[in-house]
C-alpha positions as CSV (number, residue, x, y, z in Angstrom):
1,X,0.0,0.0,0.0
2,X,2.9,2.2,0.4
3,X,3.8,1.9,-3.1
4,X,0.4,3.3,-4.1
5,X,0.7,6.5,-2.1
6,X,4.2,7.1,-3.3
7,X,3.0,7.1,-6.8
8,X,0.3,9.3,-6.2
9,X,2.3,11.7,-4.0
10,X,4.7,11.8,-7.8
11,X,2.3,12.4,-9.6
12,X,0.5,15.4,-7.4
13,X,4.3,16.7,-7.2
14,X,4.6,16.7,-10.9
15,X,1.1,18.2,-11.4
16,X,1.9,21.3,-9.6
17,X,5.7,21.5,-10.8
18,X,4.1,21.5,-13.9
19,X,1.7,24.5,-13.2
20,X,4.6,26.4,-11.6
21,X,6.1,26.6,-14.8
22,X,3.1,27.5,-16.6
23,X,2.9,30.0,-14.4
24,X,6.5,31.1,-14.6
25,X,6.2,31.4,-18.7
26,X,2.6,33.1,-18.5
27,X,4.8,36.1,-16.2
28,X,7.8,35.5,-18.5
29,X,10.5,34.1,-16.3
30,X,11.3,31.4,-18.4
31,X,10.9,30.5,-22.1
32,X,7.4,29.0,-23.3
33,X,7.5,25.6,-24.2
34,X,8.4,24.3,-27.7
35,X,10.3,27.4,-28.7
36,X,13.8,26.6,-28.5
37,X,16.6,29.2,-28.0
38,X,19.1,30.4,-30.3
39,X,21.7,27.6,-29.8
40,X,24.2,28.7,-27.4
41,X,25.8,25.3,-27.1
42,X,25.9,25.1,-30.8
43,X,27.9,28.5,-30.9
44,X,30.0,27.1,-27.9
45,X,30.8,23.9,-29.5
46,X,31.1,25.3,-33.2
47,X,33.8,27.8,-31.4
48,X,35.3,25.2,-30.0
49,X,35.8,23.4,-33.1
50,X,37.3,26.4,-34.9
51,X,40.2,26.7,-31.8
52,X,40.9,22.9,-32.0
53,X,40.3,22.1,-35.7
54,X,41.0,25.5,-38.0
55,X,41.5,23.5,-40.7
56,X,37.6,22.3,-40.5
57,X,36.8,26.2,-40.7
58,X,38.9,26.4,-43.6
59,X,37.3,23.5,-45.3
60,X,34.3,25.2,-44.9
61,X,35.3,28.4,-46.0
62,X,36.5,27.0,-49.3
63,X,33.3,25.2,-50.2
64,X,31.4,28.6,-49.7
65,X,33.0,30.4,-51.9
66,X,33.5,27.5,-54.3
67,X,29.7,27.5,-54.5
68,X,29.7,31.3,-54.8
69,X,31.9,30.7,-57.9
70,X,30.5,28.2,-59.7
71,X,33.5,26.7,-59.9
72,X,32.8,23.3,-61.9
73,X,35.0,20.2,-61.3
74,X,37.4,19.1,-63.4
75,X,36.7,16.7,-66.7
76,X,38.0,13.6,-66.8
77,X,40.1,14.4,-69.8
78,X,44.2,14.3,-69.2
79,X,45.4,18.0,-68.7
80,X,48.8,16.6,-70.5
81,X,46.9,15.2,-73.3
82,X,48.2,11.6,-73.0
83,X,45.8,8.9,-73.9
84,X,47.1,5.6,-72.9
85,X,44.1,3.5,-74.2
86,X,44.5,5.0,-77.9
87,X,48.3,5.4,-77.7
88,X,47.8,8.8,-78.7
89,X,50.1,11.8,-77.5
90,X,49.2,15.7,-78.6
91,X,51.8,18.3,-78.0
92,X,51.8,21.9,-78.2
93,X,51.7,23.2,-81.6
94,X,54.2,26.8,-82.2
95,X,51.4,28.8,-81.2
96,X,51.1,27.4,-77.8
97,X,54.6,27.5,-77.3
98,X,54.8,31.4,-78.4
99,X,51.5,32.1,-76.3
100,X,53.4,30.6,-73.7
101,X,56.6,32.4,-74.2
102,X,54.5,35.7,-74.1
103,X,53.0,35.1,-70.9
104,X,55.2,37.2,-68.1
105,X,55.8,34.7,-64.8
106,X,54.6,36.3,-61.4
């Protein structure tokens, strides 16, 4: 029988908890129900990550303003012109070479 009151004592003790703090966000003391903050852990722990891992901030960075860009990714053709498969090798005709030569080196 014991057992029985002590429930019902928990349950009367969480009835009127409960209408404290319906009282408390009806006079504003605390924040109503359902409407979460603004994430102050998540700032804390995304600050955190940028002291202890920068190199995730710049990770993050880059893909911004890669998406700013447009930047596209590359093709899957060779860059040196080498096709292995064919056995076919292209090399710079004179004008490539000259355009080359033209450009100053910074």
């Amino acid at each position: 029988m014991p057992l029985v009151w002590m429930v019902i004592g928990l349950v009367v003790f969480a009835v009127v908890l409960d209408r404290l703090f319906v009282l408390a966000e009806i006079r504003g003391w605390v924040a109503p129900r359902g409407k979460f903050g603004t994430g102050g852990a998540a700032g804390l722990f995304g600050e955190l990550q940028a002291l202890f891992a920068p190199s995730s901030q710049h990770t993050q960075q880059e893909i911004r303003s890669r998406q700013l860009r447009g930047e596209q990714l590359d093709s899957a053709a060779d860059p040196l012109g080498v096709d292995f498969a064919k056995g076919v090798v292209r090399l710079p005709g004179a004008k490539c070479a000259q355009r080359q030569s033209d450009t100053p080196d910074t």
